[in-house]
N, C-alpha and C positions, 0 to 999 in steps of 0.2 A: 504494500500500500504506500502510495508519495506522499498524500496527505488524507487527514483523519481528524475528522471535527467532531466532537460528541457535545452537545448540551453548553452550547457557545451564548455568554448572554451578554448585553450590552446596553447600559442607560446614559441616556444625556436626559440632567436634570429628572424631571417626573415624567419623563418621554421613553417608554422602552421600545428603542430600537431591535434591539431580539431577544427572542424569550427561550428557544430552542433551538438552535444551530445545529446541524446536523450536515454532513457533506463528506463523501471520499471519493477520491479520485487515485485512480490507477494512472501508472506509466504507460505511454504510449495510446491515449485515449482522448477524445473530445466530449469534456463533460459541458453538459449545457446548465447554465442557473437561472431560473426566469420567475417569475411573480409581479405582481403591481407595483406600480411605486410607491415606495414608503413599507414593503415590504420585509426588509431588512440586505439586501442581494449586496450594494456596495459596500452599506459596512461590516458585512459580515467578510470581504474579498479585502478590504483596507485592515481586518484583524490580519489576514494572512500576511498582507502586504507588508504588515509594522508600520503601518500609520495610526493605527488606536490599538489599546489595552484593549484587552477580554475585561469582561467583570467576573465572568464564570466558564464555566468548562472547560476543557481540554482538547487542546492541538498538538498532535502527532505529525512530525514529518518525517519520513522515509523510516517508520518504525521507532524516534526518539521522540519524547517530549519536548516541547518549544515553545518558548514565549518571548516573540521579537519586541523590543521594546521601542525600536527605531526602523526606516527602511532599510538601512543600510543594511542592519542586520538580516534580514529575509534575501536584500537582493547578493550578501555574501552567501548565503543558503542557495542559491540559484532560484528565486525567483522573483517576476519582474510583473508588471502589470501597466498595460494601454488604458488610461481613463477616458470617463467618456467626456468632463470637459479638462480643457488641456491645462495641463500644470507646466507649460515652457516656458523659458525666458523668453520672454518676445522681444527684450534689446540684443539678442545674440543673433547668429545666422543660424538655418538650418543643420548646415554642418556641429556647430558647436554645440548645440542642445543634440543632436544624437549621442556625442560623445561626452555630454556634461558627467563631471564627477570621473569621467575615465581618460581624461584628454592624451594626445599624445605630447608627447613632453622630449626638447632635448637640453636636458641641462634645467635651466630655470627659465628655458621659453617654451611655448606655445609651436609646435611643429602645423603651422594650420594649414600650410600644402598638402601636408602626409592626411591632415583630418579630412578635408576638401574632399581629397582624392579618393579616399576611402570611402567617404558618405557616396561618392557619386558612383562608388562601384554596387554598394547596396539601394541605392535609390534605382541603377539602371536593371539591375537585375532581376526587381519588380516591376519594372514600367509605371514608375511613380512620377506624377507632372510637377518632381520639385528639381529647385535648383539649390545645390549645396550653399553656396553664400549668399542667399538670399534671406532677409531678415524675418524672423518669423511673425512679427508686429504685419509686415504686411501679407500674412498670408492668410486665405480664406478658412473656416472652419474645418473644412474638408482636409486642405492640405494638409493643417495644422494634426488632424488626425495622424494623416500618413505619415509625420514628424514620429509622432509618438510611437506608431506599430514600429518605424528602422528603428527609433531607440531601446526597444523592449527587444528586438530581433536581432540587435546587436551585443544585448547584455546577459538577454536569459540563457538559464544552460539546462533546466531543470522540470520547469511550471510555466507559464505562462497564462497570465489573464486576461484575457481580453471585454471589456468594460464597454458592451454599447459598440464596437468598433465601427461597425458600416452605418451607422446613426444619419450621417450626412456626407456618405459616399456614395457613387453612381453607382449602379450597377456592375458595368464592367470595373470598377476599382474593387467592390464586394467583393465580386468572383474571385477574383485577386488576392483576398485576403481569407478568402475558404480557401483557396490553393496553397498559401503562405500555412495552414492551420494544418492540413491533410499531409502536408510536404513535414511539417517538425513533429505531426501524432508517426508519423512511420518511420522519424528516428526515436523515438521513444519517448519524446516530451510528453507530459503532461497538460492539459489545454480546459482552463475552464472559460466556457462564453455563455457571456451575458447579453441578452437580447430582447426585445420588444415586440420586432419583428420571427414570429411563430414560423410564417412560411420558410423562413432561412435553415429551423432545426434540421429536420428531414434530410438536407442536403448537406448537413456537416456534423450532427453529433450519431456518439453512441447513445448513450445513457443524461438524464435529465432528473433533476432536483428542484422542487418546488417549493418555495415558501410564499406564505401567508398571516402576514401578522407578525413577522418576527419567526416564526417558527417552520421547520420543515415538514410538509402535510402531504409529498410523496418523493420517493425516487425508486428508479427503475429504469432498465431499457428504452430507451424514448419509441421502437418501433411498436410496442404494444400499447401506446396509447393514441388517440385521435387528436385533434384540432379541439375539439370543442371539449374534450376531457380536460386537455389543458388547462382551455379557459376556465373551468367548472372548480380544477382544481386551485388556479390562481384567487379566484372575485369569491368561491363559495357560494355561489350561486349560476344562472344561467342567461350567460349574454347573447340575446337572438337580435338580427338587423343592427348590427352594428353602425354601420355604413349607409340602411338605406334612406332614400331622403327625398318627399315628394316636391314634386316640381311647384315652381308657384309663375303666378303670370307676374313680369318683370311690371315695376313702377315706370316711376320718371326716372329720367338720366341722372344721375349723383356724381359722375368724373367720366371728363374724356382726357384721353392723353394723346397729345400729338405731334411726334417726335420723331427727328431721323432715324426710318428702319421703324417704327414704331408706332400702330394708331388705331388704338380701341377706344371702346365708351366702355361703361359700366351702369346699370342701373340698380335703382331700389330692390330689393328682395334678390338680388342677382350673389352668385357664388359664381367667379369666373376662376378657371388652373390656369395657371403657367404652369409649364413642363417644356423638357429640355436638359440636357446632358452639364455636368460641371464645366463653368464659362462660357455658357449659351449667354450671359446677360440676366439670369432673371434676377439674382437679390439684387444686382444693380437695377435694375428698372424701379424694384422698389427704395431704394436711398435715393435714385432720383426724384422720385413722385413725393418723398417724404423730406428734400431739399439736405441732404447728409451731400449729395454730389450734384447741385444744383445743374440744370439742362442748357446748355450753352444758347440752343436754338429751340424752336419748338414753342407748345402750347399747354399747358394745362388748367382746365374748364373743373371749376365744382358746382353742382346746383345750377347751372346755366351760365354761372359768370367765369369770367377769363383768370385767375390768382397769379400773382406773382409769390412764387417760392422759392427764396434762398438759403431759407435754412430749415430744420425741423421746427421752429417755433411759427414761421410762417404756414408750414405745414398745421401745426397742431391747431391754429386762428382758423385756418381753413376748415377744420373737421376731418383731417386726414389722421389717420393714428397707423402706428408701424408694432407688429407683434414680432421683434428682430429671431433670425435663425441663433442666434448666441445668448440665450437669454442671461448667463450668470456677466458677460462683459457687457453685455449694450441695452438687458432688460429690467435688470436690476442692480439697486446698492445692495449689496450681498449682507452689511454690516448690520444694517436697520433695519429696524420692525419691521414685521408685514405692514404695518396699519398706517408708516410715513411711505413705506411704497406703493400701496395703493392710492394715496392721496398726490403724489410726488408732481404727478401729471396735470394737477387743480388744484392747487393751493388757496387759489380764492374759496374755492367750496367749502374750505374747513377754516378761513380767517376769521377773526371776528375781534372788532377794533384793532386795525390792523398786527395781532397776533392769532400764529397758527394754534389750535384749541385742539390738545391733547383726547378732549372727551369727546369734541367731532369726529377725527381722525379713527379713533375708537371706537366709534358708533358706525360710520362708516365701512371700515375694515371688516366689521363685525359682518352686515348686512351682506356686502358682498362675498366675505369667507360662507356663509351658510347661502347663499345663492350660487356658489361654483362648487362649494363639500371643500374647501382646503382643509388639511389635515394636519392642523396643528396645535399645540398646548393653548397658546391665545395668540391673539393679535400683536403682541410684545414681541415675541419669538423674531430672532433673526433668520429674514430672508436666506440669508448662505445658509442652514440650517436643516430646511424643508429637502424633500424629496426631488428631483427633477420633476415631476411630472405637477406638485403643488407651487414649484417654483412658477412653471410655465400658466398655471393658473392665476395666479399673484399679478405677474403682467398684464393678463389679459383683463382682470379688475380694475387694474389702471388702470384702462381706455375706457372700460366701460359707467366708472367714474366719471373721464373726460366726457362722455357724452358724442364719441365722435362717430358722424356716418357713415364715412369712409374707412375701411378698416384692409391695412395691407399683413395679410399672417404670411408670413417666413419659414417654410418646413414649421408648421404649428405642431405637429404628432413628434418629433426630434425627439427619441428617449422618452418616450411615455405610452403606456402600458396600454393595453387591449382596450380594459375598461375604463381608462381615464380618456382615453381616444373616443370613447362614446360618447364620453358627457364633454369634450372639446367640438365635438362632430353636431350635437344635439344643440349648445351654445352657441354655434355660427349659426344652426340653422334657427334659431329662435332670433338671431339677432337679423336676418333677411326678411323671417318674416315682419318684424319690428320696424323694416323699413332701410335696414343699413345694406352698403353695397361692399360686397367685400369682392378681393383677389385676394387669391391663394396660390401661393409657389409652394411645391409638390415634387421633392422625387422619387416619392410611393405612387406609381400610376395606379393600382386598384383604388386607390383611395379619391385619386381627382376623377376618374371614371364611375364613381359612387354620388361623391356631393359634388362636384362641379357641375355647374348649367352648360356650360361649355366651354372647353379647353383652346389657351392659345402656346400655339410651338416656339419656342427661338431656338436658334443660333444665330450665332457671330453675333451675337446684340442685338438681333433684329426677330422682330414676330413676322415667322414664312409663312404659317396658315392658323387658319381658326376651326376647329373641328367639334360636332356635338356629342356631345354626353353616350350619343349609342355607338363611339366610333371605340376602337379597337388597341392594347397598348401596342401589338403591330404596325399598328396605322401610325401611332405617335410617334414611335421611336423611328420608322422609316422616317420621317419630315424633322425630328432631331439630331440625325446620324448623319445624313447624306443629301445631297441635293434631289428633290423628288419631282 
């Protein structure tokens, strides 16, 4: 046995994050760990890691007992772990964060040709679209992943954890990165992954582990259970029509955008997808519309009249709101409460003679935490704190605070669970019917061929075709791929 977890418990504050840990993993296997958010899955994976204490139980690695008290200590053990949001230096380059903590060294410098050289032979060997000296501050979520798989692939010798990995990867980077999992289970690493996305198991684990609540309530062979066992066993109950979504007859026009390579409307009640391969354009189309990369040329129309937007505040005056694909860097102050981040967005709603009022903020927070189910001790509680999937909730009561009727979501499902994807899924569609007009950038196509009204394609920064709801991911991905 590599690793052995028996009755693993862990509290922050009067919050028990797990009650019963349970998990082993053999050499040379791909174990899958899945459950809802707020489950207990990362921090039960950060005990192994040596980034938190146990409170209780016992961990076994390769037949000894162990209790890392730092990473250092696990990753001299041989193992390593890909987060799912990234912990790199972003003033460094690609190159040096693969190699942070191991750098090559001659003497008392920095050998950073030999580092260079070496990231670039692991980046190339993957077909990964980085450049070694390229700084990771400006590299998109996605890349910033692919940072962290070369540096876990360059350190691990033993375990590997993969945290969410293809979260906000293409496709073909995905496959890429099952390949990278099946290529180290056949030299006999160890591979636990963590996923959202159910469809992926099948295609890359043995065996699966379920928690619920902190506790593990099954493991077993992953081939002798179904899709919907899964889910039965994640929620504890049974999640039917997840995805589906009756049509509604559009309003009035709410945004047109009208821009080189670029030129939709949007209406009331409307759920429009972008889809489209990593560097089609589409989060930028949305930081344009949202003035983060204001439009050099072009037009953008809210409600009938023409806006000028140069920044997100012109944005926000207009009714525009941005639900960012990075929610812990661009969605939220990770430090402060839920209830000044919900508010953060409208501060006049909660002033009063001109100071912000603590027991608004709080009444506030409150309304909309039991309007969205976030999962948290109270409204105090720090945002960095919350689950991914309550995190992404948190933002989206920002806006809805703000009151805005334009709503741009950014990969909204990114790391969050089956059934929190309903009640994210079920929220857009309550807020269409309410009269808001959303786009949604999507690189789950079941999901935009679900609730979107109609899907638009890019590449190269530009929308080639607009296709509806009864069209095909065949259909999509030919007009994302290739000239059609």
């Amino acid at each position: 046995m590599l690793l052995d977890l028996q009755g693993i418990e862990k509290h922050f504050g009067g919050i028990t994050a797990l009650e019963n840990g349970d998990l082993q993993v053999e050499a040379g296997e791909i174990h899958a760990l899945v459950g809802e958010n707020g489950a207990g899955k990362s921090t039960l994976m950060k005990i192994v890691a040596g980034m938190l204490r146990r409170d209780g139980g016992a961990m076994r690695w390769q037949g000894r007992p162990v209790d890392f008290s730092r990473p250092a200590e696990a990753h001299q053990a041989g193992i390593s772990m890909v987060h799912q949001e990234s912990l790199l230096a972003p003033h460094l380059s690609v190159a040096e964060n693969i190699f942070l903590g191991c750098e090559a060294t001659k003497g008392p410098l920095l050998e950073q040709r030999r580092m260079e050289a070496d990231a670039r032979q692991l980046i190339n060997e993957h077909d990964f679209p980085l450049d070694p000296s390229s700084s990771v501050y400006e590299l998109s979520p996605a890349q910033k992943q692919l940072v962290e798989i070369c540096r876990a692939l360059h350190s691990a010798s033993r375990l590997l954890i993969f945290d969410e990995p293809t979260s906000s990867l293409s496709d073909a980077e995905a496959a890429e990165v099952f390949h990278i999992a099946q290529d180290l289970k056949e030299r006999g690493m160890g591979i636990i992954y963590i996923t959202h996305r159910l469809s992926e198991l099948r295609a890359i684990a043995d065996r699966i582990t379920i928690l619920r609540d902190g506790r593990t309530v099954h493991s077993g062979p992953i081939a002798v259970l179904s899709t919907d066992q899964m889910v039965h066993h994640m929620v504890g109950r049974e999640i039917s029509s997840i995805y589906e979504r009756e049509r509604l007859t559009p309003g009035a026009e709410r945004l047109r955008v009208d821009l080189p390579g670029i030129c939709f409307s949007l209406c009331a009640g409307e759920i429009v997808g972008i889809a489209g391969l990593m560097g089609a354009g589409r989060t930028e189309l949305c930081q344009t519309i949202f003035g983060i990369t204001p439009a050099a040329h072009g037009s953008i129309v809210v409600d009938g009249s023409r806006v000028s937007i140069n920044s997100p505040q012109d944005a926000v005056r207009a009714g525009i709101a941005l639900i960012t694909e990075d929610r812990q860097q661009t969605g939220l102050t990770l430090s402060m409460p839920i209830r000044a981040n919900v508010t953060l967005a409208h501060l006049d709603g909660v002033t009063r003679n001109g100071f912000v009022s603590r027991a608004e903020e709080h009444a506030v927070a409150e309304r909309f935490g039991d309007r969205l189910s976030i999962r948290a001790a109270s409204v105090e509680q720090p945002a960095g704190s919350l689950s991914g999937g309550n995190q992404q909730k948190v933002v989206i009561a920002k806006w809805l605070f703000r009151d805005a009727k334009v709503l741009l979501f950014d990969e909204p499902t990114r790391g969050i669970d089956v059934a929190a994807k309903a009640e994210v899924f079920g929220l857009m569609d309550q807020l269409a019917r309410d009269g808001a007009a959303i786009l949604m950038v999507s690189s789950e196509l079941p999901e935009l061929l679900q609730i979107a009204d109609r899907i638009l394609v890019m590449r190269g920064g530009a929308v080639v075709t607009e296709l509806p709801r009864s069209t095909t991911q065949q259909e999509i991905m030919r007009h994302a791929a290739v000239d059609a």
